[in-house]
C-alpha positions in Angstrom: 22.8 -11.2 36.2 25.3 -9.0 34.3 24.8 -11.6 31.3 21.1 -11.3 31.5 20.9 -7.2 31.2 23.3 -7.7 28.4 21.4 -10.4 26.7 18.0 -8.3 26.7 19.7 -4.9 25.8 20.9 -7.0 22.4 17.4 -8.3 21.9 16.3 -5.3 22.8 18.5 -3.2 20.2 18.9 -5.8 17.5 14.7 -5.9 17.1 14.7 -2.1 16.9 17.5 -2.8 14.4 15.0 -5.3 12.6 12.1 -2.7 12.4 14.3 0.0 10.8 15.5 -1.7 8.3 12.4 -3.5 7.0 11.1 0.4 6.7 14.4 1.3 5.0 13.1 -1.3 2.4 9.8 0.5 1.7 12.0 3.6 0.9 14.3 1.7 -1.1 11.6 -0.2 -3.7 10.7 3.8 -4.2 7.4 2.8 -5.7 5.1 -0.7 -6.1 6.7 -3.4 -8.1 7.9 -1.7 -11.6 6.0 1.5 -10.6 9.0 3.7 -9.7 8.4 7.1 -8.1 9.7 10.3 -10.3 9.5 8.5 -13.7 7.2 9.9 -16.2 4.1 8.7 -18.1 6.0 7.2 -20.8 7.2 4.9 -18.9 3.8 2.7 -18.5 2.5 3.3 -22.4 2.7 -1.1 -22.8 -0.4 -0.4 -19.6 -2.8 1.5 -21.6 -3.3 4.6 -19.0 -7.0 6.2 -19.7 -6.9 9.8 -17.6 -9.2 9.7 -15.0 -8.5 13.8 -14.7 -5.6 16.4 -14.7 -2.3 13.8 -13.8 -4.4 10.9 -12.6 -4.8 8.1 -14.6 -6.0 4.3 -14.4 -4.3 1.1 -16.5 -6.4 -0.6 -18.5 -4.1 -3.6 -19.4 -2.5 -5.0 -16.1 -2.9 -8.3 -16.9 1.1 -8.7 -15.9 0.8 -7.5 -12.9 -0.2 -9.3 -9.4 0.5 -9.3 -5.7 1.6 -13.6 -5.6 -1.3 -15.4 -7.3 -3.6 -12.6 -7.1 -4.3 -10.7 -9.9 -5.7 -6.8 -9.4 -9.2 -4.9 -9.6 -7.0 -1.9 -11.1 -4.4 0.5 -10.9 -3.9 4.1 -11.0 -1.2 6.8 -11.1 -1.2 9.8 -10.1 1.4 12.3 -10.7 2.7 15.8 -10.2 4.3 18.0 -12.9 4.2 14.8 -15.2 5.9 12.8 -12.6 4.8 9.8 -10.5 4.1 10.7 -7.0 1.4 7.9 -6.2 0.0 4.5 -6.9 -3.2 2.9 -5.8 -3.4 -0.8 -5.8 -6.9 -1.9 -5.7 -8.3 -5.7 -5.0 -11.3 -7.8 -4.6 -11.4 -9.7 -1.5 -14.8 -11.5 -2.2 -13.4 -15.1 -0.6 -12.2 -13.2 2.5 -8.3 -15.0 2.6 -6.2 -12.3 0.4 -6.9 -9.8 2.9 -4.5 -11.8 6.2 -2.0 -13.4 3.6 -1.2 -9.8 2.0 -0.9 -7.8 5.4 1.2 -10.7 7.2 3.6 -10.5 3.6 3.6 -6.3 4.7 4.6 -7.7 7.8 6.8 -9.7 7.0 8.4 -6.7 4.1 8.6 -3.9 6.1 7.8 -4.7 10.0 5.3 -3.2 12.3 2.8 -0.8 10.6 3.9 2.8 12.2 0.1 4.0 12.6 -3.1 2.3 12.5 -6.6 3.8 12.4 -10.1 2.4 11.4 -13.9 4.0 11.0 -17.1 2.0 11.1 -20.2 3.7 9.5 -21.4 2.3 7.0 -18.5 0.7 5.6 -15.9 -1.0 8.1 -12.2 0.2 6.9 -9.4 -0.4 9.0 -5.7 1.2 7.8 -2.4 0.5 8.6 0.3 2.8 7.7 4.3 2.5 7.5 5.6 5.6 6.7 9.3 5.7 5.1 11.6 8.8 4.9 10.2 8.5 1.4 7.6 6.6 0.7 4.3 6.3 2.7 2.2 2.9 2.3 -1.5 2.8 3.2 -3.2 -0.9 3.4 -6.6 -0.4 3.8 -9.5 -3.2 4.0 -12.6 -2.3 3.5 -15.9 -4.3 4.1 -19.5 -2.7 2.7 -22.7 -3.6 1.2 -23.8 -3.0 -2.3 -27.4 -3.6 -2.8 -27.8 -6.7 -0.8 -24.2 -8.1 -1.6 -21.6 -7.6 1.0 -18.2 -7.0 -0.5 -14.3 -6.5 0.4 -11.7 -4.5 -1.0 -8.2 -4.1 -0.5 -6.8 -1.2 -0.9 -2.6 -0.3 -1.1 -1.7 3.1 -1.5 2.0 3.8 -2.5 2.9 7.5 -1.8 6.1 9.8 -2.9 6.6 12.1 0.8 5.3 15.3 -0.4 2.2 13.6 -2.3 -1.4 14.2 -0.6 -2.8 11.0 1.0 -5.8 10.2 0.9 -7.4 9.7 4.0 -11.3 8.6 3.4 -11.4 5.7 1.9 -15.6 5.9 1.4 -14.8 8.6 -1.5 -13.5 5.6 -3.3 -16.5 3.0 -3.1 
């Protein structure tokens, strides 16, 4: 019996071990791919950034950039006191299949999503968020019609701590 209790208090500790460290890796990448946190403008000229307003700004050449095989709607940066505190990942989901294979690889990357929440109205969205000591991820699926189409987005959010989050997705539709 003695073996038992010590067997599950392992399992027990070892997958809380698990979880920690797969978030420690969110705060460790410190950004999305080559999009490091704190670096300046400069830094993603080769992108072609077009300001959107005051420090916000969308790439118009991502050509080079993915998530696996699938290539991205766009990308923004945002950034405070000409530094990067946030960057939105934004893709089309018309088929319906990068939406599972992209939150089971989150999974899989950093562990259990530390919040969820999701709204119906118009638009479905559901969120899940894993929140760092430093770095804040929102993935976000949204499902709406546009005229009579019906379309899917996903959306990743990649936040510094101290940058505002967004949290209402329909401003972005």
């Amino acid at each position: 019996m003695r073996k038992l209790y010590i067997s599950f208090f392992l399992i027990f500790a070892f997958g809380f071990t698990v979880i920690g460290q797969n978030i420690d890796m969110l705060d460790k990448k410190n950004g999305f791919q080559n999009f490091k946190f704190n670096t300046p403008l400069k830094n993603y000229q080769k992108y072609s950034p077009a300001k959107v307003n005051k420090e916000h700004y969308q790439l118009k050449t991502i050509k080079d950039v993915s998530i696996g095989n699938y290539d991205l709607e766009s990308l923004e940066l945002y950034f405070k006191n000409g530094r990067l505190t946030k960057v939105k990942v934004t893709l089309d989901d018309q088929d319906r299949q990068k939406n599972e294979k992209i939150f089971n690889a989150l999974i899989t990357n950093y562990g259990r999503y530390t919040y969820h929440r999701s709204s119906s109205t118009f638009t479905y969205t559901s969120e899940m968020i894993w929140k760092g000591e430093f770095v804040t991820l929102i993935y976000a699926f949204t499902s709406y019609r546009e005229g009579g189409e019906f379309k899917t987005k996903i959306y990743l959010t990649y936040s510094h701590t101290g940058a505002v989050v967004e949290s209402d997705l329909a401003d972005d539709l």
